[in-house]
N, C-alpha and C positions, 0 to 999 in steps of 0.2 A: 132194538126197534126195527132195523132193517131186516131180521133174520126171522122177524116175526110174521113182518111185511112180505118177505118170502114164500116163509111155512105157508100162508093164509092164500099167498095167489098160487102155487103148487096142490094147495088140499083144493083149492078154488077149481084148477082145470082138469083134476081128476074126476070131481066130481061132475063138470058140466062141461061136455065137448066144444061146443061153441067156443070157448074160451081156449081149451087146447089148441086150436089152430089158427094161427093168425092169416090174416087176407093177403094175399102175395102182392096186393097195388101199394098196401105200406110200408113194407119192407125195404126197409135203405139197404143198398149194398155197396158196398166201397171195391169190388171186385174190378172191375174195370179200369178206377184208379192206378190201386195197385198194379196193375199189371204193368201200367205204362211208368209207373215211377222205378218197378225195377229194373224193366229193362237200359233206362236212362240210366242206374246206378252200375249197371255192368256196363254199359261204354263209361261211364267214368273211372271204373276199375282199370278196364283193357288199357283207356288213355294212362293214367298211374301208371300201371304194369310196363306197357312200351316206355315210359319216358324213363323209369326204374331200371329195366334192363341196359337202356342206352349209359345210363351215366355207369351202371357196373360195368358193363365192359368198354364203354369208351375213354374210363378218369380212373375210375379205383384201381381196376386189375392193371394196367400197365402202368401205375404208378406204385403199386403193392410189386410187382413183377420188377421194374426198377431198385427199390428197394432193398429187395432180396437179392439181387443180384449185383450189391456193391460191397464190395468186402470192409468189414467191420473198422477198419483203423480209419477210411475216409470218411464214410458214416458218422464216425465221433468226429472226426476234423469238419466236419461240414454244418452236423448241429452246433458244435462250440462255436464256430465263427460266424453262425447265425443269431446264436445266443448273445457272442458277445457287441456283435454291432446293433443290436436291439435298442431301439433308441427311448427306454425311460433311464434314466440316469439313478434314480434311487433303488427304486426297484430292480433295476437290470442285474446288481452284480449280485442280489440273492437270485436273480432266476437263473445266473450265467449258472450260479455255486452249485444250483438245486440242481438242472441241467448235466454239469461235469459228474457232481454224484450218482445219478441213476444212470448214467452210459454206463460209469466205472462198474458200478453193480451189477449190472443188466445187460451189459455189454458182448460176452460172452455166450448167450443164451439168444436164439431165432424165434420169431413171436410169430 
């Protein structure tokens, strides 16, 4: 139905110019909206982007930096005794267990 609706206004403005061009006073244009909504989406990028860079280099990298820079035997003493003063009591000693098992695994190897 719609496509026929088409066909029929398309053979419509071929055949009768009047109809090919519409009046430029009714022409909605959303152009000027837009403009001002993107601009508002790039400062709310840029803000993102600053507060993104700030936490990467002020929390991750010198805590990734830390990390890598403490030799593996205190690394395991340090999550174990993290693990084990964890205070759920039922839960705690399979997470202590899971915990010892993946250092032991994994322990060797720089991520």
């Amino acid at each position: 139905m719609a496509l026929a609706a088409a066909l029929l206004l398309w053979l419509l403005g071929v055949a009768v110019p009047a109809v090919r061009s519409y009046p430029a006073a009714l022409q909605i244009s959303t152009a000027g909206s837009g403009t001002r909504s993107s601009s508002g989406s790039t400062q709310l990028f840029d803000t993102f982007e600053m507060v993104k860079t700030a936490v990467l280099l002020n929390v991750l990298l010198p805590v990734k930096r830390f990390m890598l820079a403490q030799p593996w035997p205190w690394a395991i003493g340090l999550v174990t005794t993290a693990c084990w003063r964890w205070p759920c009591a039922p839960r705690g000693c399979r997470l202590r267990l899971r915990a010892l098992h993946r250092l032991h695994r994994h322990g060797s190897r720089r991520w």
